[in-house]
C-alpha positions as CSV (number, residue, x, y, z in Angstrom):
1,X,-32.4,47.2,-15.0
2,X,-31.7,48.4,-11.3
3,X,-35.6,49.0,-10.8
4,X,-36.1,45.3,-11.9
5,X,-32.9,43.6,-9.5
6,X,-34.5,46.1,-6.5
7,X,-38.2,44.8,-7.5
8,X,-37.0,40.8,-7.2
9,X,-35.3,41.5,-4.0
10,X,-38.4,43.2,-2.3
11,X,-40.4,40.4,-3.7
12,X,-38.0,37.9,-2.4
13,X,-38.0,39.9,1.6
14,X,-42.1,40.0,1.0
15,X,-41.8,36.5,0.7
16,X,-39.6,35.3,3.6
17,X,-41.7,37.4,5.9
18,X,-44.8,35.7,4.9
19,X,-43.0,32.6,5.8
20,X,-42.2,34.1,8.8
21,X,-45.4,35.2,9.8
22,X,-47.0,32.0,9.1
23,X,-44.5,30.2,11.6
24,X,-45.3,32.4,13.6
25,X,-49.0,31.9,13.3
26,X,-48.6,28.3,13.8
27,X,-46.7,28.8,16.9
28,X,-49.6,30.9,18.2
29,X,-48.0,34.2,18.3
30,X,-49.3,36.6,15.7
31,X,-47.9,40.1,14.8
32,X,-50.3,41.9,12.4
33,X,-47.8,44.8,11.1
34,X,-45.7,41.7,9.8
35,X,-48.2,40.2,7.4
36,X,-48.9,44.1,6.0
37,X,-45.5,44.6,6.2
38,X,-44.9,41.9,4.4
39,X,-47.5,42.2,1.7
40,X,-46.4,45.3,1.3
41,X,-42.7,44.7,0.6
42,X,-44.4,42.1,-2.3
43,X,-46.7,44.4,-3.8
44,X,-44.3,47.3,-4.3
45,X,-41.8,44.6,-5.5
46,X,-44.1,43.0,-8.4
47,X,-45.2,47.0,-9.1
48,X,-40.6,47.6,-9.8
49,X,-40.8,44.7,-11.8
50,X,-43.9,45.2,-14.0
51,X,-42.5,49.1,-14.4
52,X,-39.1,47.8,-15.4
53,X,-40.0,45.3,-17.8
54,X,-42.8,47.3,-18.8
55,X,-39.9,50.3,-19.9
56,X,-37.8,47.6,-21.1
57,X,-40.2,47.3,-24.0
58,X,-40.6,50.0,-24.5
59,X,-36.9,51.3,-25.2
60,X,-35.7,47.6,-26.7
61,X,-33.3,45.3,-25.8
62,X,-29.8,45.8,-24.9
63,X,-26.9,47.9,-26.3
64,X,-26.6,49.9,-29.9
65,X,-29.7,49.9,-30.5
66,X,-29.3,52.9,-33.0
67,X,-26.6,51.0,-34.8
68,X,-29.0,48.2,-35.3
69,X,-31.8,50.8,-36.3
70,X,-29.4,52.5,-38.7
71,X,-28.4,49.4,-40.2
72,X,-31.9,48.0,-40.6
73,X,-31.4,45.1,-38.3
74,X,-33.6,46.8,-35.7
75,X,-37.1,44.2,-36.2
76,X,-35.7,40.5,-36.0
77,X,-39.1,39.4,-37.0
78,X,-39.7,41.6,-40.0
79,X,-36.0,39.9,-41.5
80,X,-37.2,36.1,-39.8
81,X,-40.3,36.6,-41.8
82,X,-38.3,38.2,-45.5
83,X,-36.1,34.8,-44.8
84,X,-38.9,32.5,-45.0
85,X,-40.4,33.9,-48.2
């Protein structure tokens, strides 16, 4: 969870230096290490958040998830699907 709040908030500073450097572009001053550090802050951003929500997944939603498991309520689809028959 704090991999995928850290991810959105490197994404978000990625972001506002791109805007930043593009301003700057238009106002004829340049600064390379701004647009790589700026694409950098993104990428490694979108790479927390693909890691978290790919871990998310894999580990289920939320809390008492062995309760849920031990009480057979663990697959919501399997029961939406025994519901419809």
């Amino acid at each position: 969870m704090m991999s995928a709040r850290a991810g959105s908030a490197l994404v978000l500073l990625g972001l506002i230096a791109l805007i930043v450097f593009v301003i700057m572009l238009t106002a004829g001053t340049t600064d390379l290490l701004l647009l790589l550090g700026a694409s950098a802050l993104t990428a490694l951003g979108l790479l927390l958040r693909r890691r978290a929500a790919r871990l998310e997944d894999r580990h289920g939603p939320g809390r008492f998830h062995t309760a849920r498991r031990l009480l057979g309520r663990d697959q919501p689809e399997e029961r939406l699907d025994r519901e419809a028959e």
